[in-house]
C-alpha positions as CSV (number, residue, x, y, z in Angstrom):
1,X,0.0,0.0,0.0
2,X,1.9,3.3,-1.1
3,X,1.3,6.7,1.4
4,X,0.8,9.9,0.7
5,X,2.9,11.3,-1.9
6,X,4.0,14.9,-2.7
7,X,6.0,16.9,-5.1
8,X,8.5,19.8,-4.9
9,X,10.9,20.7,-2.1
10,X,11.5,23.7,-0.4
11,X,15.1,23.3,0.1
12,X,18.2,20.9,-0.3
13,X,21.2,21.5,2.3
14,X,23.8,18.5,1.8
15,X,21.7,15.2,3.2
16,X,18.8,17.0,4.1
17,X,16.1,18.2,2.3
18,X,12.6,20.5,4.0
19,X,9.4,20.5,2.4
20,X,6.4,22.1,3.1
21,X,4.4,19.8,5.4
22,X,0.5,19.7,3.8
23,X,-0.7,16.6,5.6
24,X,0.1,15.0,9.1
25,X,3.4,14.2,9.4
26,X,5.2,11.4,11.9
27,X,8.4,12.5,13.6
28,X,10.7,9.5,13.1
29,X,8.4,8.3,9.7
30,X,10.4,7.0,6.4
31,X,10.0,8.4,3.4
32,X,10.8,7.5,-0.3
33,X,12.6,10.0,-2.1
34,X,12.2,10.1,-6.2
35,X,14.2,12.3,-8.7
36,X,13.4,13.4,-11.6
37,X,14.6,9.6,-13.5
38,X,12.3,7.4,-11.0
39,X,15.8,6.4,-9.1
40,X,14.7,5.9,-5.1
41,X,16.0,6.9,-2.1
42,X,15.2,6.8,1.3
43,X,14.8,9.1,4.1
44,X,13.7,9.4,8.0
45,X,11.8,12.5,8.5
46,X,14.2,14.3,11.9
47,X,12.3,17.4,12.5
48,X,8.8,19.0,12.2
49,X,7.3,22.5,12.5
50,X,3.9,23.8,11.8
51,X,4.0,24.0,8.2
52,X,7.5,22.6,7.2
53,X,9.4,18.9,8.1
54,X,12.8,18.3,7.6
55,X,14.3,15.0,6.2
56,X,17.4,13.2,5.9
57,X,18.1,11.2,3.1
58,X,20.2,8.0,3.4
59,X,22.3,8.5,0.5
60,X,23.7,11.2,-2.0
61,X,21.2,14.1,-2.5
62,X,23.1,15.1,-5.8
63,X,20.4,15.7,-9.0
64,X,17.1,16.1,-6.5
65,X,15.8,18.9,-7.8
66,X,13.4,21.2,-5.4
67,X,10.9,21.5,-8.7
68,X,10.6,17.4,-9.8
69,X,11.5,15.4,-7.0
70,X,8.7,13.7,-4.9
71,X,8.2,12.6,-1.4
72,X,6.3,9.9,-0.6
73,X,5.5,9.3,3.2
74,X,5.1,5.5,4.4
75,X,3.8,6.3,7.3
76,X,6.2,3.9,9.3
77,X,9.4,3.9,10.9
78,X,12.4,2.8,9.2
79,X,12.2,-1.3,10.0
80,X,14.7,-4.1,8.9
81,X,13.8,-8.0,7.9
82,X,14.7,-10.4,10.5
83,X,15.1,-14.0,10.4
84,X,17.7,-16.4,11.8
85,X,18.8,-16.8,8.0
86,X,20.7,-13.2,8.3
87,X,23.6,-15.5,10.1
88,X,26.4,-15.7,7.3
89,X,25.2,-13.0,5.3
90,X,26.6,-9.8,4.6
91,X,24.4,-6.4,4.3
92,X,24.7,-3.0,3.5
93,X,24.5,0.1,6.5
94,X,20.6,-0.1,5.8
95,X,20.0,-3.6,6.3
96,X,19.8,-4.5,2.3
97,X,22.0,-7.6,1.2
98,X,25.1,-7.2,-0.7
99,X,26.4,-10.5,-1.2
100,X,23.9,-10.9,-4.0
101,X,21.3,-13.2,-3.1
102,X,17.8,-12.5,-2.0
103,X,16.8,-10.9,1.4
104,X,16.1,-13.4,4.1
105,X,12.8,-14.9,3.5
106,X,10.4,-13.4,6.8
107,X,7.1,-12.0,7.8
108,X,8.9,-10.1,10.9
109,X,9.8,-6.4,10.5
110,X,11.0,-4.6,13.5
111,X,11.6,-1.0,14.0
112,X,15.1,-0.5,14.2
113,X,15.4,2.1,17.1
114,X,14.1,-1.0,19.2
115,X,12.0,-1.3,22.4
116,X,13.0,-0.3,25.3
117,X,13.9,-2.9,28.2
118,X,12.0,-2.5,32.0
119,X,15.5,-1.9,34.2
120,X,13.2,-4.0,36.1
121,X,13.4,-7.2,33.8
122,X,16.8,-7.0,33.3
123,X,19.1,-9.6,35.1
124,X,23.0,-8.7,36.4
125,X,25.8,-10.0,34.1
126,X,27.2,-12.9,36.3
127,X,28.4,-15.1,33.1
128,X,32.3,-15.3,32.4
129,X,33.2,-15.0,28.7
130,X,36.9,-16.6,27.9
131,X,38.1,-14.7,25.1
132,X,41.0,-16.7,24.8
133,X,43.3,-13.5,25.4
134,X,44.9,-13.1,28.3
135,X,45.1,-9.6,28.9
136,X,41.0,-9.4,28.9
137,X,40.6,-12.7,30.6
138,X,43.2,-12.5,33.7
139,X,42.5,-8.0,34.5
140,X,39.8,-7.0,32.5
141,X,37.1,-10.1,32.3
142,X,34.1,-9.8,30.0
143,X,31.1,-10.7,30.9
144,X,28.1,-12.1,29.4
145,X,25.6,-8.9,29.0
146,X,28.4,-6.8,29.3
147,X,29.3,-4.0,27.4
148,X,32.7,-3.5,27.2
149,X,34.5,-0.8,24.3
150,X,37.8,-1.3,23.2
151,X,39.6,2.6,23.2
152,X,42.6,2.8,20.2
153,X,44.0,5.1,18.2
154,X,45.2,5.3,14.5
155,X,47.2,2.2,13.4
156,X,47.0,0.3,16.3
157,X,45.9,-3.4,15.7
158,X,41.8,-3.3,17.2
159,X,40.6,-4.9,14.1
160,X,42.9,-8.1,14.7
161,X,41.6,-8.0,18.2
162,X,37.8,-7.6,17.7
163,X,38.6,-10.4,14.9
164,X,40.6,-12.7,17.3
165,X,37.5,-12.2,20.4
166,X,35.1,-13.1,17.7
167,X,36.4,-16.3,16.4
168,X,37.3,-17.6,20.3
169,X,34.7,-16.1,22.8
170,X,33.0,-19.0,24.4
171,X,31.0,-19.5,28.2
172,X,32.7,-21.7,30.2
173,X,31.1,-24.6,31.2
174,X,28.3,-24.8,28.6
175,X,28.5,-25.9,24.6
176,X,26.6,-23.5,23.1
177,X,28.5,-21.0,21.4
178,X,27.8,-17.1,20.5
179,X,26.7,-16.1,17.6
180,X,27.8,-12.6,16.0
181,X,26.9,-9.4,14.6
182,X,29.1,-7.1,13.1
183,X,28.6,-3.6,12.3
184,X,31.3,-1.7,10.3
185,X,31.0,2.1,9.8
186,X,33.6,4.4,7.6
187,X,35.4,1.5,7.2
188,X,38.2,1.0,4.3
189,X,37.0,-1.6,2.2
190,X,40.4,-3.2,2.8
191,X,39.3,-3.6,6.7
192,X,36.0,-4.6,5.4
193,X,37.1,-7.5,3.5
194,X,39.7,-8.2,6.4
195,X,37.1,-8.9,8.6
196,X,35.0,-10.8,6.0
197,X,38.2,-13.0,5.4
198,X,39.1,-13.7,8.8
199,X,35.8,-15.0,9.5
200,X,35.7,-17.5,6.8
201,X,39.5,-18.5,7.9
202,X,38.0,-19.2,11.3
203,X,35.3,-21.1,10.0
204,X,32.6,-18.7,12.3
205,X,31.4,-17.2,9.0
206,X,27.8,-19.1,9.2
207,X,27.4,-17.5,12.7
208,X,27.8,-14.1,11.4
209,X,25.6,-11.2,10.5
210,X,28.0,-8.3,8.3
211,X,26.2,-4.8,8.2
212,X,28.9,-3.0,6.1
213,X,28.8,1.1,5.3
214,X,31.9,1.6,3.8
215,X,34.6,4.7,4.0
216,X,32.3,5.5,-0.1
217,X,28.9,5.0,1.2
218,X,27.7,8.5,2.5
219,X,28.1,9.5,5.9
220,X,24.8,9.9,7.0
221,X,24.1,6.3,6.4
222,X,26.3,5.6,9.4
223,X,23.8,6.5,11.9
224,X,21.7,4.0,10.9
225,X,24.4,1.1,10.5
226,X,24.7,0.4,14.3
227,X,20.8,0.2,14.3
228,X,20.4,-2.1,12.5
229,X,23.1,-4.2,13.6
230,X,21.2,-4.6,17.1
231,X,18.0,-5.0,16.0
232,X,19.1,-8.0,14.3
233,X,20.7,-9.1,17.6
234,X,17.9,-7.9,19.6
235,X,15.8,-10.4,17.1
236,X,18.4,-13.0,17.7
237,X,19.0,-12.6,21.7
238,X,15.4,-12.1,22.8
239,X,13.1,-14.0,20.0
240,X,15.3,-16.7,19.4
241,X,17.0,-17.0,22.5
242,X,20.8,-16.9,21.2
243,X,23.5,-15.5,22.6
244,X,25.0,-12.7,20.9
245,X,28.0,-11.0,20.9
246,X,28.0,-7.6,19.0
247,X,31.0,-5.6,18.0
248,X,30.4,-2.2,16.0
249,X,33.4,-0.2,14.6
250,X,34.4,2.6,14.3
251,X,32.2,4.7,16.4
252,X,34.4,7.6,15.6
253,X,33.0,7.7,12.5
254,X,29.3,7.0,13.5
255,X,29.6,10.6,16.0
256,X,31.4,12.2,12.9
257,X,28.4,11.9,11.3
258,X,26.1,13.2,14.4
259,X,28.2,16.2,14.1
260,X,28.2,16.5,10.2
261,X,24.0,16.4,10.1
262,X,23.9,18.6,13.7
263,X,25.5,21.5,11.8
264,X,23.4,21.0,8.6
265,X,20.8,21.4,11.1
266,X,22.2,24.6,12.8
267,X,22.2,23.5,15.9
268,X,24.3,24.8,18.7
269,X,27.0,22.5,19.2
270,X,28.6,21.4,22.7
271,X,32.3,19.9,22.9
272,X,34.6,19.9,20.0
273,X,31.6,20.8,17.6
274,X,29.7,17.5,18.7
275,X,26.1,18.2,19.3
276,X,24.8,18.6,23.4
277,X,22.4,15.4,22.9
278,X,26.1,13.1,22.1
279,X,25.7,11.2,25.4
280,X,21.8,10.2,25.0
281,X,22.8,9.2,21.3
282,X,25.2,7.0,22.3
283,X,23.0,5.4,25.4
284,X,20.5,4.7,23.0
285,X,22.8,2.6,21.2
286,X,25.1,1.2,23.9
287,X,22.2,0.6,26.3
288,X,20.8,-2.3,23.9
289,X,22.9,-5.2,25.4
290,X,22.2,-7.3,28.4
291,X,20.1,-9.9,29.5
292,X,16.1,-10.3,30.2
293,X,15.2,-12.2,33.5
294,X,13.5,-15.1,32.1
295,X,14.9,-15.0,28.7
296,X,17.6,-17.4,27.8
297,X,19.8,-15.1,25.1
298,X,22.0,-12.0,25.8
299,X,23.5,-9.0,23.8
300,X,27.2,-8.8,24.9
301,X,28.2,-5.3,23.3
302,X,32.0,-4.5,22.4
303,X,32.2,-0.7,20.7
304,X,35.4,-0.1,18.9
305,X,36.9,3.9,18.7
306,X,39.8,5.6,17.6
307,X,40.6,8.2,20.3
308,X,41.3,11.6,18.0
309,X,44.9,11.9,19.1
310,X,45.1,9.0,21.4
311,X,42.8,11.6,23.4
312,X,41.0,9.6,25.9
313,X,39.5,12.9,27.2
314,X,38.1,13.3,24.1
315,X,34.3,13.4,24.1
316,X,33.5,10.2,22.3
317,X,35.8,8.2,24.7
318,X,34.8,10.4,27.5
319,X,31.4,9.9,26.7
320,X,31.4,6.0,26.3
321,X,33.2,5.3,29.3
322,X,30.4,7.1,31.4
323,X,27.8,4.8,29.6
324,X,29.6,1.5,29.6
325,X,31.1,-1.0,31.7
326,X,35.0,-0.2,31.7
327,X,37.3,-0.1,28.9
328,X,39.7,-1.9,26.9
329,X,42.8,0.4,26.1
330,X,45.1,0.1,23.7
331,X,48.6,1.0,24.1
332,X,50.7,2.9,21.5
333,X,54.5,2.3,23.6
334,X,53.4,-1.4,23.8
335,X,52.6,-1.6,20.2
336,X,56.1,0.1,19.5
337,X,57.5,-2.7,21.4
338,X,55.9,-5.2,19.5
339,X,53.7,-6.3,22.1
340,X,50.1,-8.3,20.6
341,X,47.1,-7.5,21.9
342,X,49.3,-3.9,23.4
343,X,46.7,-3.9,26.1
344,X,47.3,-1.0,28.6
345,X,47.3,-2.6,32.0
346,X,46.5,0.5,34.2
347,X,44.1,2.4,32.3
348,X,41.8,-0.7,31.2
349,X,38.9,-1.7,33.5
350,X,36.2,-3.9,33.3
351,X,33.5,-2.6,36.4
352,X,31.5,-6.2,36.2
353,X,34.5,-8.3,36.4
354,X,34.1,-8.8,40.1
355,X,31.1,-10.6,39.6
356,X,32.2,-13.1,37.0
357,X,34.9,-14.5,38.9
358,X,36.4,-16.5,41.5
359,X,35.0,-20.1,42.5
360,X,32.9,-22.1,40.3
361,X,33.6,-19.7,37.4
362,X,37.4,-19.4,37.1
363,X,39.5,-20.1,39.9
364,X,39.7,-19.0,43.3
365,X,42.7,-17.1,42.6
366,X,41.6,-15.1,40.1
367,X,40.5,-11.8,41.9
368,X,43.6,-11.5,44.1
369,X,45.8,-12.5,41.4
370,X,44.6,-10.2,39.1
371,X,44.3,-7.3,41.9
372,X,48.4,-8.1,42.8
373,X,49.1,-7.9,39.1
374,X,47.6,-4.0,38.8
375,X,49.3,-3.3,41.8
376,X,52.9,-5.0,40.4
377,X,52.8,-3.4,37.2
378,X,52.0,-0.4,38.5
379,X,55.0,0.0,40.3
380,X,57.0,-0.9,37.7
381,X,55.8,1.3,35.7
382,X,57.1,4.1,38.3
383,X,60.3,2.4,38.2
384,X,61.0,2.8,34.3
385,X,59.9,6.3,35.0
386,X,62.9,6.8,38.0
387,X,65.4,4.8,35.7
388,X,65.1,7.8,33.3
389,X,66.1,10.0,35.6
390,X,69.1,8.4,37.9
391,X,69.5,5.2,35.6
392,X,69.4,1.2,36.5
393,X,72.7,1.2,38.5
394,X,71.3,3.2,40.9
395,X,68.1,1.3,41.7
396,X,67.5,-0.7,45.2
397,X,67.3,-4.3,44.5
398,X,63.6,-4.1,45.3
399,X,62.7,-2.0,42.2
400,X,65.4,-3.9,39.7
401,X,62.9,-7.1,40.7
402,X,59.7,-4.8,39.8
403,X,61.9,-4.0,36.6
404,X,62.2,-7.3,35.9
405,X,58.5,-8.1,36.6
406,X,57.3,-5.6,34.0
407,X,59.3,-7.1,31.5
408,X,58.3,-10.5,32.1
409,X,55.1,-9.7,32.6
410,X,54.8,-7.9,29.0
411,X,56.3,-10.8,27.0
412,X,55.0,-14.1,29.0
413,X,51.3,-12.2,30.2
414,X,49.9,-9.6,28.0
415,X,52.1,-10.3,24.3
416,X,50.6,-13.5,22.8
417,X,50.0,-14.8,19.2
418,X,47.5,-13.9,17.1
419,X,45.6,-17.6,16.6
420,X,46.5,-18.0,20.5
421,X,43.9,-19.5,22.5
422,X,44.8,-19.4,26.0
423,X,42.1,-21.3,28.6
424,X,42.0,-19.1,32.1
425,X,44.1,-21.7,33.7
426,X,46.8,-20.8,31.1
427,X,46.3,-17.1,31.9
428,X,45.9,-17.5,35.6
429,X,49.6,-19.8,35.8
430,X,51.2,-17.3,33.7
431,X,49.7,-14.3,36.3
432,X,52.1,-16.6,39.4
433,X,54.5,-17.0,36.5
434,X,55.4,-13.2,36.0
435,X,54.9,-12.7,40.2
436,X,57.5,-15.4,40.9
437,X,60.2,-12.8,40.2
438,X,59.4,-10.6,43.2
439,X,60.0,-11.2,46.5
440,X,57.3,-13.8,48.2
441,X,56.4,-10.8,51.1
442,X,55.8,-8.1,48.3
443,X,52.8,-10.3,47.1
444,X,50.4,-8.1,50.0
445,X,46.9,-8.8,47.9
446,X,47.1,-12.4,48.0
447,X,46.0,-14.4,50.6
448,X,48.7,-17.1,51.9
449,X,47.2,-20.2,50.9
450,X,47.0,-18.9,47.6
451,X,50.5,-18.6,47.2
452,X,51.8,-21.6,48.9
453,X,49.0,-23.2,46.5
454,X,49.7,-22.1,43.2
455,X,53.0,-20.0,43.1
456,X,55.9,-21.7,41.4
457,X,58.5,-23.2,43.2
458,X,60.8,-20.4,42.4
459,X,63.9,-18.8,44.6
460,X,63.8,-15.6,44.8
């Protein structure tokens, strides 16, 4: 059934386009866009007044012309086709298929700014997620309903670590795996087909949804990208009861394009240009993972953005660490040093951690270990920064064996190959591994019978 169509536009301003508003309009309601050749595009209608409404078109506005291009309004809110046939497929930013077969075959449309959740249904994250990477696993644990964003910067490797978390995340203790959805915005189509690749490599390809809006496709079709993404793993989680892990990069790119339709809009902008509703745009995205009491499938959410700078004052990683649950950040001196993953020990967090660990869901060493290992590598760090200053001869033997810690526990803890699945025991041994090199009575976090327990047998 077509809606209400009219013809002639008041104005075109780069992606949007404001029309004189003769009938009633929705706010949030789609529209079909039509140039003068027939050639359709879509658009969401994003603001109203009393006799005009304002819409922003999902694609290039170039050859609309305000005397023959029509609008026709569909009196619905954009929606995407779900099915559990979208695993193994790969889509464009607006949920269309672009591995050239037919959309999944389905009678189930969902709007794809979601429902919101009752904070009452929703259950505490208590599930431990191995990643297989020891520098997540041992200090920064994710957990199932988490949502946990990894913080980079330009050229460091987070694609080969979102890639490597995909193809090993698993829940202890029970066989079904995750499946994933993947949401790509700005991306080169280098990265794109890097991820693609990797996937099949892996053989987790089938258990895959791609929503791909590539680094050509316009900007303003990144803010619908992420959408989509999680209301197919929304569809997947909830209807179907799957567990889902979601990873959606580069949100960088996806604020970049807040800002770029905030100023076509002219409105006042907040930090750094970015417009004053930033945070609320992001907790609308960020805030669709977790887990619904009753319901046996979860959204486990892991954002991926470049810090501007390596800023992480920045507003988008300011931002996001206010609305999620910790951070993963990368480190540019351990990536110099050839460290992989170059996982910053002191500045990464994961808030939920505590409740995923310990007995009956790693090992009862796991909290103090991991709590002696912050504590350790802090203090070597503020060694290497003394040894700048009055050099290594001059150090009491105390700090040389903190010294030594930190460089043990970069190469044997935190640097690890690539197609390296590590179980927690692996990364909890290697944890006492790196602390054997300190004296026994520096090891203040850990309870005694720990150490006697599981501490080499190592002379100090």
């Amino acid at each position: 059934m077509r809606g209400l169509e009219f013809k002639g536009l008041n104005t075109v301003s780069g992606p949007i386009i404001i029309l004189r508003r003769k009938e009633n309009v929705g706010f949030g309601e789609i529209v079909t866009i039509r140039d003068r050749e027939g050639a359709e595009k879509t658009g969401r209608v994003i603001e109203l007044s009393d006799d005009y409404a304002a819409i922003q078109v999902y694609g290039p506005t170039t050859g609309l012309s305000t005397d023959e291009t029509s609008v026709e309004f569909l009196e619905k809110p954009l929606e995407l086709v779900v099915s559990e046939d979208m695993l193994g497929r790969v889509y464009d930013g607006l949920g269309r298929p672009m591995d050239g077969f037919s959309p999944p075959f389905s009678s189930t449309f969902l709007d794809i700014n979601g429902d919101p959740i009752n904070p009452y249904a929703r259950e505490y994250p208590r599930d431990f997620i191995q990643t297989g990477i020891s520098a997540i696993d041992g200090m920064n644990t994710l957990i199932r309903g988490q949502k946990l964003p990894i913080f980079s910067g330009s050229g460091l490797p987070h694609n080969r670590l979102a890639a490597q978390i995909i193809r090993q995340a698993k829940i202890r203790g029970q066989d079904e795996s995750f499946v994933m959805v993947f949401a790509a915005m700005g991306v080169k189509y280098d990265v794109a087909r890097f991820f693609i690749d990797t996937f099949e490599e892996g053989g987790v390809l089938s258990k895959v949804a791609m929503f791909l809006s590539l680094a050509d496709s316009p900007s303003i079709e990144r803010l619908i990208t992420p959408r989509c993404a999680l209301t197919a793993a929304e569809y997947l989680a909830f209807s179907l009861g799957k567990h889902v892990l979601v990873v959606l990069t580069d949100m960088t790119n996806y604020c970049e394009a807040l800002r770029e339709v905030s100023s076509i809009r002219g409105e006042i902008p907040s930090r750094k240009g970015y417009p004053g509703y930033l945070y609320s745009d992001l907790a609308s995205l960020y805030e669709r993972a977790g887990k619904v009491s009753g319901g046996q499938g979860s959204i486990t959410q892991i954002p991926i953005l470049t810090m501007p700078n390596d800023d992480i004052s920045h507003p988008i990683p300011d931002l996001t660490g206010y609305i999620t649950e910790g951070q993963i950040v990368l480190s540019r001196e351990l990536f110099q040093k050839g460290i992989y993953p170059p996982v910053a020990g002191l500045p990464s967090l994961s808030r939920l951690m505590k409740d995923g660990i310990g007995p009956g869901m790693t090992r009862e060493d796991h909290k103090d270990l991991s709590s002696q290992l912050f504590a350790a590598y802090s203090r070597a760090k503020s060694v290497r920064n003394l040894v700048a200053i009055i050099g290594e001869e001059e150090l009491s033997p105390l700090d040389k064996s903190y010294l030594s810690f930190g460089d043990v526990f970069e190469k044997k803890f935190l640097s690890q190959g690539e197609m390296e699945d590590r179980t927690i025991e692996e990364t909890l041994d290697r944890g006492w591994d790196s602390l054997s090199v300190l004296p026994r009575d520096e090891l203040y976090r850990i309870k005694t019978e720990l150490i006697e327990k599981y501490m080499p047998m190592t002379e100090n």
